[in-house]
N, C-alpha and C positions, 0 to 999 in steps of 0.2 A: 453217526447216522445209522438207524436200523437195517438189514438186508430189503426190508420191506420198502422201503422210500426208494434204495440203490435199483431197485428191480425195474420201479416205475421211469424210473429218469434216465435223459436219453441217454446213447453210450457215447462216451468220450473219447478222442484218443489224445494223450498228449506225452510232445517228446520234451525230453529234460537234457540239456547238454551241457558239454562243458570238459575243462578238462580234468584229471586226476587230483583228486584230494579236497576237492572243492561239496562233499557232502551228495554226492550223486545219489549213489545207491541206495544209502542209508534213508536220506528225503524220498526218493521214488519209491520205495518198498511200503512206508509208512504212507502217504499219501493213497497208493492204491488200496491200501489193506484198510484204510478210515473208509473209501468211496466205495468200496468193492468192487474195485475194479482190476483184470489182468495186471501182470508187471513183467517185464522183460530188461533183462541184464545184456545188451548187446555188447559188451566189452568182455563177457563170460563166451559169448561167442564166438568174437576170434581168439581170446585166449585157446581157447577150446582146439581152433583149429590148428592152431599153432602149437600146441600141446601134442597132435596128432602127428606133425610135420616132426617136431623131435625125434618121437617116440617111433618112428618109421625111417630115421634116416635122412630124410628130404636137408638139403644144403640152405638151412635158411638163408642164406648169402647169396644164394642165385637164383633170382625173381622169375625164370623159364622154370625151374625144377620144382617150385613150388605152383606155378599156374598149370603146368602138367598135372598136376594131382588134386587140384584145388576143388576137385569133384567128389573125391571119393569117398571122406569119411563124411559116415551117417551122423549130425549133431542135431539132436532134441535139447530143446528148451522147454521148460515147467513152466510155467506161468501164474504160479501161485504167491502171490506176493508175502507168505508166512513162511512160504518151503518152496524156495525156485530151484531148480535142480537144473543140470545140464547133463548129457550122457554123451561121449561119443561111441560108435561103434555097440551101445549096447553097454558100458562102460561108464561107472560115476565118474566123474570124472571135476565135480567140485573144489576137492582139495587140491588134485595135482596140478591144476589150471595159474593155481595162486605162487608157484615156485618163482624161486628168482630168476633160475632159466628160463621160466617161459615169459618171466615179466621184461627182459631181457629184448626176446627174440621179437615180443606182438608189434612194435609199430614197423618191424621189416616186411612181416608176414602179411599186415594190415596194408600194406601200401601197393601191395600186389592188386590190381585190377580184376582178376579173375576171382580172387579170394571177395572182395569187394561187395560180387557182381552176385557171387553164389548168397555170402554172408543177408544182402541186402532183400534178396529174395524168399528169404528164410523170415526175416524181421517184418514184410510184409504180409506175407499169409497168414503168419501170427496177428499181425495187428487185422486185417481183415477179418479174422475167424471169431475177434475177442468181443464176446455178446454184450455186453455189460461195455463196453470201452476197454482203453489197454493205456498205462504208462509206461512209454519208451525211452529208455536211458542212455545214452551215450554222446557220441562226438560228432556225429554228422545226422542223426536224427530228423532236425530241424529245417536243415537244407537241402539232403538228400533224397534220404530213406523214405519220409511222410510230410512233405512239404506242403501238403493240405490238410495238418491235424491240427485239432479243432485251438489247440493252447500250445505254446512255443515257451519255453523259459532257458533262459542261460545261467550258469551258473559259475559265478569267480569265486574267487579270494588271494589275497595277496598269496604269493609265493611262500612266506617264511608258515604261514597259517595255516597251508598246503601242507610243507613238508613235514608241518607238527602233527598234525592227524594220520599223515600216512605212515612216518615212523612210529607214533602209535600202532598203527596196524599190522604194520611189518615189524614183529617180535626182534628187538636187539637193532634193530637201524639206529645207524644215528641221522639227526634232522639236516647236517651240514650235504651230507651225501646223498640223502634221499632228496635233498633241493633241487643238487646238482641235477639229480638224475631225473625229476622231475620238467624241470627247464627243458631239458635235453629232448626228453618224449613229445614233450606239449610243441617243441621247434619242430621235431620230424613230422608229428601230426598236423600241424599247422599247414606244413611248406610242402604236405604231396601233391600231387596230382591229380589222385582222383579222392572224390570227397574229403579235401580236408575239416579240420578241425576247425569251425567257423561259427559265427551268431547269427541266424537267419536277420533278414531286416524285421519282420516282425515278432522279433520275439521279445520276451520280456524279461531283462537283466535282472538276477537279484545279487548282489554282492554280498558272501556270505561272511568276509573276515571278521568281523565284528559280532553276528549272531550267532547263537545256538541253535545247535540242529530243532530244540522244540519249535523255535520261533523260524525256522527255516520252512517246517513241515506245514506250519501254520499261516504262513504265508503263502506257498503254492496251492494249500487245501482250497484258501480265499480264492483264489487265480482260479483254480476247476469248477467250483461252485457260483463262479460269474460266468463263467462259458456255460454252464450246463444250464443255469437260468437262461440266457440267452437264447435256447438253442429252440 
């Protein structure tokens, strides 16, 4: 679609959930960058702040020490779905967000309410500011954060499928562990508290185990382009 057609048609918002390994980022980045529309990495997010909590000391391990500070560092989000950036404190902070310590520490730092609370406020104004519409990525999206955007999708795939793409991802992993470790995040994300990890009622499943990301991309593009006619 030309920028010209994107400009005229309403703006969208839609959130894409789900949990790790299941083609999130990769489908949301290409879908908005077809519509031109925003994209928003909200898992780059509290990676981010989690990344901050390290790098300061904060006891990941004690949910008071982290909601104490859970205000301080300054996290910007890009919104350019060719080139999303994320900066804390003034600071890229891209690569160091993707460590295994911080991949480690986020559903601890994520479960904290006040992180949440902050995180969730952050992902709104973005989506309210985003002129053209905005594609929002993550785990609670759907239910929480924009429970009135315009399109709702979930995203699975079996486990073993999961940990093949993301050991891909993660240089030297092997699939048996990255499973493991999988499982493990998707139960803690699941079973918290506040916003967990869930498939709104209206949202629309697509099960990825069996397709390719083209045909993944090609299926949600369908999905936005019937909300948009609709609209």
């Amino acid at each position: 679609m030309e920028n010209g057609a994107a400009r005229t048609a309403p703006a969208v918002i839609v959130a894409i959930d789900g949990p790790s390994g299941t083609g999130k980022s990769s489908t949301s980045k290409a879908v908005a960058g077809q519509l031109g529309l925003s994209y928003l990495d909200t898992g780059a997010q509290y990676r981010a702040i989690t990344w901050w909590m390290v790098n300061n000391g904060i006891d990941t391990d004690d949910p008071s020490a982290i909601a104490a500070v859970a205000g301080k560092p300054d996290i910007v989000s890009g919104t350019d779905p060719a080139n999303p950036t994320i900066t804390v404190d003034g600071t890229d902070v891209a690569g160091p967000i993707r460590t295994q310590e911080v991949t480690a520490k986020v559903s601890a730092v994520s479960a904290v309410p006040e992180v949440r609370a902050r995180i969730t406020e952050l992902q709104r104004s973005l989506a309210s500011s985003a002129e053209h519409g905005i594609v929002v990525e993550g785990r609670d999206i759907g239910t929480t954060v924009l429970p009135d955007a315009d399109l709702k999708v979930f995203l699975t795939a079996s486990p073993e499928a999961r940990a093949a793409r993301r050991s891909g991802e993660l240089k030297g992993a092997d699939v048996h562990t990255t499973r493991e470790a999988l499982i493990k995040r998707d139960a803690a994300d699941s079973s918290r508290k506040t916003s967990p990890l869930a498939k709104a009622d209206d949202a629309v499943e697509v099960d990825t185990t069996e397709l390719t990301l083209a045909q993944v991309i090609e299926c949600v593009v369908t999905l936005v382009e019937e909300k948009r006619a609709a609209k």
